[in-house]
C-alpha positions in Angstrom: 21.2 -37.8 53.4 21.7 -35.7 57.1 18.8 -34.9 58.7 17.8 -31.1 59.0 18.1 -29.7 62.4 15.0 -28.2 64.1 16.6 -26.3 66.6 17.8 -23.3 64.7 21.3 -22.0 65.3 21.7 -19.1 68.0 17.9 -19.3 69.2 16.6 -19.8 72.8 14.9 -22.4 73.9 12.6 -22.8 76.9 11.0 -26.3 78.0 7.3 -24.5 77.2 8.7 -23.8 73.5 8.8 -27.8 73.0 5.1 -28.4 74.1 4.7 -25.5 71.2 7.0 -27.0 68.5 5.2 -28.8 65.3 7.8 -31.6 65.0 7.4 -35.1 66.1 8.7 -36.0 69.5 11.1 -38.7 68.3 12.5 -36.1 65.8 13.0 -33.4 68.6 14.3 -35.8 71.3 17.0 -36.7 68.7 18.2 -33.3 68.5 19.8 -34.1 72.2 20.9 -37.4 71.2 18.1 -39.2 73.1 15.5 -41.5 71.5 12.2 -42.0 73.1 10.1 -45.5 72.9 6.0 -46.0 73.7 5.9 -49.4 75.7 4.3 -51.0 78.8 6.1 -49.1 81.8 6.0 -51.8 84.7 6.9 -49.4 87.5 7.4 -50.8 90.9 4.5 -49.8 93.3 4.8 -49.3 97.2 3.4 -51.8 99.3 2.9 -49.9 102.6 -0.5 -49.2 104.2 -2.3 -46.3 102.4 -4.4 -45.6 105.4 -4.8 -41.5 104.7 -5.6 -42.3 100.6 -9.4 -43.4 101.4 -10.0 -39.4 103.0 -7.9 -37.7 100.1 -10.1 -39.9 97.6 -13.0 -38.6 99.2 -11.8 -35.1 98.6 -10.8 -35.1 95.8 -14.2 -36.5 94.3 -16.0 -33.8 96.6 -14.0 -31.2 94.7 -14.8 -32.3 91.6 -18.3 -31.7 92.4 -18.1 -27.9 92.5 -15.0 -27.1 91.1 -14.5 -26.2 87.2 -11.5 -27.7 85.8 -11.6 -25.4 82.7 -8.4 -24.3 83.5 -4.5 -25.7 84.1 -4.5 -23.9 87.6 -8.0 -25.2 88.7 -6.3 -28.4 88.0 -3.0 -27.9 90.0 -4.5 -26.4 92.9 -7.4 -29.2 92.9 -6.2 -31.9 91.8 -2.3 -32.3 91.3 -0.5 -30.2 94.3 -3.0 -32.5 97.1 -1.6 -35.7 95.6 2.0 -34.4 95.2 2.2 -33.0 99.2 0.6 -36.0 100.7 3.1 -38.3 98.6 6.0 -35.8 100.3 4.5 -35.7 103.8 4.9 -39.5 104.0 8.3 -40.0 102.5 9.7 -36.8 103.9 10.6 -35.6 100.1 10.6 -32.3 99.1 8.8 -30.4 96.8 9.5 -27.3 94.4 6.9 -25.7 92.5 7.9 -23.6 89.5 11.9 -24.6 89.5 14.0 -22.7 87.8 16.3 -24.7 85.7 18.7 -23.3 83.2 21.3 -26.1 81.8 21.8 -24.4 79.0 20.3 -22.2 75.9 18.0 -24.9 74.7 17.6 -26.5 77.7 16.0 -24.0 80.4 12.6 -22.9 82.2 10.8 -23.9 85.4 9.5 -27.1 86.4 6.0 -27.0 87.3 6.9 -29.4 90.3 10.1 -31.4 90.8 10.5 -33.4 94.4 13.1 -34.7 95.3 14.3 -36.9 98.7 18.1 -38.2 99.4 19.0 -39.1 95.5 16.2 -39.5 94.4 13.7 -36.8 92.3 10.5 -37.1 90.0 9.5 -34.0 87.9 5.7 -33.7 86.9 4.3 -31.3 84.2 0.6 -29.8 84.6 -1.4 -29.1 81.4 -4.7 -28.7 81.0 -5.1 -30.7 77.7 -3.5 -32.1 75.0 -1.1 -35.3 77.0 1.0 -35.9 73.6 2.6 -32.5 73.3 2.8 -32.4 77.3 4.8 -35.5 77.5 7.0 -33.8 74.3 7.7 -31.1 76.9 8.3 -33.4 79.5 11.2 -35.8 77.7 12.9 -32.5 77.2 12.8 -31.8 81.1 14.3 -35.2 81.3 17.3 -34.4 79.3 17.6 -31.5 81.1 18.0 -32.8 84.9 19.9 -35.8 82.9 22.3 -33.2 82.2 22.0 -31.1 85.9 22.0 -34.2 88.2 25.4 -34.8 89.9 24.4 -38.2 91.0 24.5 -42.2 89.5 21.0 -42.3 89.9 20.0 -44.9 86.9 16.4 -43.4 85.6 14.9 -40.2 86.3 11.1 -40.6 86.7 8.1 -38.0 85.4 5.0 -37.7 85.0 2.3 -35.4 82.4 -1.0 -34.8 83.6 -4.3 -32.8 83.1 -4.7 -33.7 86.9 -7.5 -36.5 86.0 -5.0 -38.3 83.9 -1.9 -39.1 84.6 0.8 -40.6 82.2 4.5 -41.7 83.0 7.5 -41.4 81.9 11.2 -42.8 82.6 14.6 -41.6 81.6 17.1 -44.5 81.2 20.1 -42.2 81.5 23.0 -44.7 80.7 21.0 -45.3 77.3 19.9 -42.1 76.8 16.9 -43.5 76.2 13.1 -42.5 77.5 10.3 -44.8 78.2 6.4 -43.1 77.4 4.5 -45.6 79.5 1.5 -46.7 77.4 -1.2 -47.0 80.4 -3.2 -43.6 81.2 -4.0 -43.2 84.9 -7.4 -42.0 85.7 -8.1 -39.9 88.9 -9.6 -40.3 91.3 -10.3 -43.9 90.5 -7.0 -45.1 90.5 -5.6 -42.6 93.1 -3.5 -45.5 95.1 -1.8 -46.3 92.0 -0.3 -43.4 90.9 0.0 -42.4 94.8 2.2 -45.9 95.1 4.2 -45.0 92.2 5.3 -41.8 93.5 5.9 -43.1 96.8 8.1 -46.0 95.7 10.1 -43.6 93.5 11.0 -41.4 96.3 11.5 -44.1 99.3 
């Protein structure tokens, strides 16, 4: 017995239309041909000095004291774009906020931040609740730069997050397969982790 198709013949698709769709992630990542798989990502960390993360820790709890995160750009602004531009100050990566990207019908909208340095890029998608469906959304951006990239660059790394949690993710592209890392990162508590992550991904 096929499977039904959920994408429906002839109809536009845009990465936001994902986060909205009913359908399991597995079910929808199988429509590309990709397959997704919850496990323990063991992404490598950078090990040089973090000497400027003790004053952005300190900020970003200060902010937290007087800033309501009721909405997804309250989050970006406080918590998300400070983390993302001090990871590319220090490894001279570049970042995009809002990138356009159209690969094709079903595969199109804007990234809410893609960075990128030499060969190397990391996509991150901002919502302001509900990780599941977020990380739904962000497989599909996956697939998409997947199928944009010009380069041999083995796994494409992103990230979902309500800017206090973070979640990973890692796109094996050879086996077409993505990774939802397991492990939630909490912010600002574990600020040097996630800030080590992105770092090593883009150095």
């Amino acid at each position: 017995m096929s499977r039904q198709s959920i994408l429906k013949p002839g109809q536009s698709y845009t990465f936001r239309s994902y986060f909205e769709l009913p359908y399991e992630p597995d079910d929808i990542l199988a429509e590309f041909g990709y397959r997704l798989q919850r496990a323990p990502l063991h992404l490598p960390q950078s090990t040089a000095p973090t000497t400027q993360l003790p004053l952005l820790k300190a900020k970003l709890e200060q902010r937290l004291t007087y800033v309501s995160l009721t909405s997804e750009t309250a989050r970006r602004e406080t918590l998300i774009a400070p983390i993302l531009l001090e990871a590319a100050e220090v490894t001279g990566a570049q970042v995009r906020i809002e990138y356009p990207l159209n690969v094709s019908e079903v595969l199109k909208g804007s990234l809410d931040y893609y960075l990128y340095r030499n060969s190397k890029v990391i996509v991150l998608e901002a919502k302001n609740a509900d990780l599941a469906r977020g990380f739904t959304q962000l497989a599909v951006e996956l697939i998409a730069l997947d199928q944009w990239l010009e380069n041999d660059q083995p796994t494409v790394l992103g990230a979902v997050t309500t800017g206090d949690i973070w979640q990973f993710g890692q796109l094996n592209r050879q086996g077409k397969l993505i990774i939802q890392g397991i492990k939630l990162f909490v912010i600002p508590d574990e600020l040097e982790a996630v800030f080590q992550i992105l770092r090593a991904a883009l150095e």
